[in-house]
C-alpha positions in Angstrom: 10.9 -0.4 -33.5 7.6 0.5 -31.4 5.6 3.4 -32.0 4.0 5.2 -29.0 0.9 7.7 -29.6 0.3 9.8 -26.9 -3.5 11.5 -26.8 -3.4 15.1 -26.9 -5.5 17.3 -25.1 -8.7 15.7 -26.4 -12.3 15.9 -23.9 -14.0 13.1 -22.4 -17.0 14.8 -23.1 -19.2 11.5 -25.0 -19.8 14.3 -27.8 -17.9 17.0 -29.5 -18.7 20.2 -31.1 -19.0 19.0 -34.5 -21.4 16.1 -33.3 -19.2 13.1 -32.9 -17.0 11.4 -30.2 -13.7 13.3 -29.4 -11.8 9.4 -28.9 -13.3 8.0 -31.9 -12.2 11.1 -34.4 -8.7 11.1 -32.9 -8.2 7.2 -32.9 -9.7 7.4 -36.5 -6.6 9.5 -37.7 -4.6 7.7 -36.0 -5.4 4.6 -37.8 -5.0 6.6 -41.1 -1.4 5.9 -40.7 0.6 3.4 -42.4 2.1 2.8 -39.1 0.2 2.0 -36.1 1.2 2.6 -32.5 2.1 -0.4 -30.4 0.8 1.5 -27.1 -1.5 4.8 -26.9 -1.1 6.8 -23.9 -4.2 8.5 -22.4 -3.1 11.6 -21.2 -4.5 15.5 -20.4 -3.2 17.5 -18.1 -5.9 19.9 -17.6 -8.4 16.9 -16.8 -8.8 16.0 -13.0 -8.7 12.2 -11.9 -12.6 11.3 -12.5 -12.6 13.3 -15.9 -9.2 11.6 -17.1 -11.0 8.1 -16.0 -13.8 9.0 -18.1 -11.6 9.8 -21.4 -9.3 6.2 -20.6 -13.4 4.5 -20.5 -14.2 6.4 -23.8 -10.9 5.3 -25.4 -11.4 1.3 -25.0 -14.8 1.6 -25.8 -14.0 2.8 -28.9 -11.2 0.7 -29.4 -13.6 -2.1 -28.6 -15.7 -1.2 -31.0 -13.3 -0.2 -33.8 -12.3 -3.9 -33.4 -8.7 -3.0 -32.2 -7.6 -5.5 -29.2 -4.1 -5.3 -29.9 -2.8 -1.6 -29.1 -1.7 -1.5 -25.2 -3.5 1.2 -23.6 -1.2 2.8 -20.8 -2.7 5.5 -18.4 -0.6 8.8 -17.6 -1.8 9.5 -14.4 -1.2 13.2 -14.2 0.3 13.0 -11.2 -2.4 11.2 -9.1 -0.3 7.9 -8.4 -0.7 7.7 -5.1 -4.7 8.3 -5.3 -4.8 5.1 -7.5 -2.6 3.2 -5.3 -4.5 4.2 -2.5 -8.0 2.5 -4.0 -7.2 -0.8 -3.0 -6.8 -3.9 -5.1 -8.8 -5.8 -7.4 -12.2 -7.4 -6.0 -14.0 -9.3 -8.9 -14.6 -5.2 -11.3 -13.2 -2.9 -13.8 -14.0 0.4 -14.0 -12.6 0.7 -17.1 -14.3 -1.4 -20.1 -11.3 -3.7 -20.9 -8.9 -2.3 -18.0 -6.0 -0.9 -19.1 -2.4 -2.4 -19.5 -0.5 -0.4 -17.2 0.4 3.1 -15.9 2.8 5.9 -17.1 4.6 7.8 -14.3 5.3 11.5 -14.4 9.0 12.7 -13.8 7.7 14.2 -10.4 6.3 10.5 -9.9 9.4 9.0 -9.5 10.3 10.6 -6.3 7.4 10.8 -4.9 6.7 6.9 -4.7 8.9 3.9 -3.7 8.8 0.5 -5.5 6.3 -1.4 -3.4 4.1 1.2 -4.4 4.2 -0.5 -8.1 3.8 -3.6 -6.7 0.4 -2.3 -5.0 -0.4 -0.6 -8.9 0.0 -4.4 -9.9 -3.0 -5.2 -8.0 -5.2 -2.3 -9.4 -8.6 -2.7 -10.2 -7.9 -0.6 -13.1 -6.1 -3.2 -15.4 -7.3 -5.9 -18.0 -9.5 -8.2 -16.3 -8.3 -11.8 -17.6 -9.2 -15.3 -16.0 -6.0 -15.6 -14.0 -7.7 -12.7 -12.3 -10.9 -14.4 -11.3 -8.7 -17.6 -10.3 -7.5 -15.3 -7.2 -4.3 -14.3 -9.1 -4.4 -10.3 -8.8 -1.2 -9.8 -8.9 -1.2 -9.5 -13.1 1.5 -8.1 -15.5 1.2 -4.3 -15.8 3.2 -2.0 -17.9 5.7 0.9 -16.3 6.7 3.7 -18.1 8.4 6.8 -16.8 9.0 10.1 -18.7 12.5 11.6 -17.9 14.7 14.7 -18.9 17.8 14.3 -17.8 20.3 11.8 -16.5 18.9 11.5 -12.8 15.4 10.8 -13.6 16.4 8.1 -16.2 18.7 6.6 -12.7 15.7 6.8 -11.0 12.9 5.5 -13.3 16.1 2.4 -13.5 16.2 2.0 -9.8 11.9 1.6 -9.5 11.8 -0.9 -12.2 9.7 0.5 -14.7 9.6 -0.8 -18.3 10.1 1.8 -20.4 10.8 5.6 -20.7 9.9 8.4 -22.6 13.2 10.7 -22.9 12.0 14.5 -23.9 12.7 16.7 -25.5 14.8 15.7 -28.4 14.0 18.6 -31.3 11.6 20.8 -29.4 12.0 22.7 -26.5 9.8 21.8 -24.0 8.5 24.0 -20.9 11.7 25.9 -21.0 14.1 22.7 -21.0 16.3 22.9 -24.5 16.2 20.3 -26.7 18.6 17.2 -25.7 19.1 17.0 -29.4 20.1 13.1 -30.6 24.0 13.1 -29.3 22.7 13.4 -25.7 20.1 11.1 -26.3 22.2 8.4 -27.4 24.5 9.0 -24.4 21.2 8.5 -21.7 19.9 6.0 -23.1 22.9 3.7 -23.3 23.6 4.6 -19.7 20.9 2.4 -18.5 19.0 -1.0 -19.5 15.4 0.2 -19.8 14.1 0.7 -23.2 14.1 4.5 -24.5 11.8 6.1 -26.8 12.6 9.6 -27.9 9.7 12.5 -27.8 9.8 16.1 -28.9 9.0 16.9 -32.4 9.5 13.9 -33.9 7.8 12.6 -36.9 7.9 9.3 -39.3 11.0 10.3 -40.9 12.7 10.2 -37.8 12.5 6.6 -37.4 15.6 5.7 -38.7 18.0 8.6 -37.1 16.3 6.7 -33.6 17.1 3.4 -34.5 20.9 5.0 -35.1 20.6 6.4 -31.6 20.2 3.2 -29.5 16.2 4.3 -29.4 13.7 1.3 -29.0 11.1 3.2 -30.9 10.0 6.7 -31.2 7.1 8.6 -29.5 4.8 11.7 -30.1 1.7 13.8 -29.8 1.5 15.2 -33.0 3.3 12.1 -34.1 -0.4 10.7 -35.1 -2.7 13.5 -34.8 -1.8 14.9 -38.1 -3.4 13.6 -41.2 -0.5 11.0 -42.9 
């Protein structure tokens, strides 16, 4: 089973009210945990592009510097996939620290881009630099993820190729949309290939009802954020 932490609505801002950094405080409960998460996704939707690019910076600095190298570090782009596509390929910089490993689609992603459009994301600038890069190979592995709701947005996160998907909500309602609850969840996810990770109100104790439910792991917000 993998374990997914997805940021909440923490600032980039380098310095918080209380006097320390916003990323180091959250990825220091986080590491409280008996369990650690396999991949952290940075995401806020009320930051715009350059702020969210400042958090993702903060994040792997801290990593860095807590002396974590191992947790993948995926980017929810809020939305602003094409603006990423659109800033070419990689040419010998990072903007990011250690680059990140890949990207996490929204649901209104997926039909708003077309395949080759990953292909160009594969090429980013954005992701962890490595020597194959400076050896002319840009075209690196990067990580796809895709969060869905509902049967058609699972076909079409299958039909683009990504690598993984976040299927929401499972206990909590979400935005208005009804929990899928763990019957329909099973039924998605064995409708298509791609690994599925649950997300809604789930907590450690769920771990095992997931792995009953054909779930490759289980994700969350509040999943980490809490003290353990």
């Amino acid at each position: 089973m993998k374990f997914i932490a997805i940021t909440p609505d923490i600032k980039f801002s380098w310095e918080s009210s209380s006097g320390g950094h916003p990323a180091f405080e959250y990825l220091s409960r986080v590491y409280m945990h008996e369990t650690s998460p396999d991949f952290i996704i940075c995401r806020n939707k009320n930051l715009n592009k350059n702020e969210l690019d400042n958090l993702v910076t903060e994040i792997q600095d801290t990593l860095r510097r807590m002396g974590n190298f191992s947790v993948r570090l995926i980017l929810n782009t809020n939305g602003n996939t094409i603006d990423y596509i659109n800033e070419g390929p990689y040419e010998g910089f990072c903007p990011y620290g250690g680059g990140i490993h890949g990207f996490h689609l929204t649901s209104t992603d997926l039909f708003n881009i077309k395949k080759e459009d990953l292909a160009l994301l594969k090429k980013s600038h954005y992701l962890y630099v490595d020597h194959n890069r400076d050896k002319g190979n840009s075209d690196v592995k990067c990580i796809f993820g895709a969060s869905c709701h509902n049967e058609e947005e699972l076909k079409r996160a299958s039909e683009l190729g990504v690598d993984y998907c976040l299927l929401s909500p499972i206990k909590s309602k979400y935005e208005g949309i009804p929990p899928l609850g763990w019957k329909k969840f099973k039924s998605l996810s064995e409708k298509t290939n791609i690994p599925i990770f649950p997300l809604g109100g789930l907590n450690f104790t769920d771990v095992k009802t997931a792995e009953k439910n054909n779930a490759a792991g289980i994700a969350g917000i509040s999943l980490f954020n809490q003290s353990s």
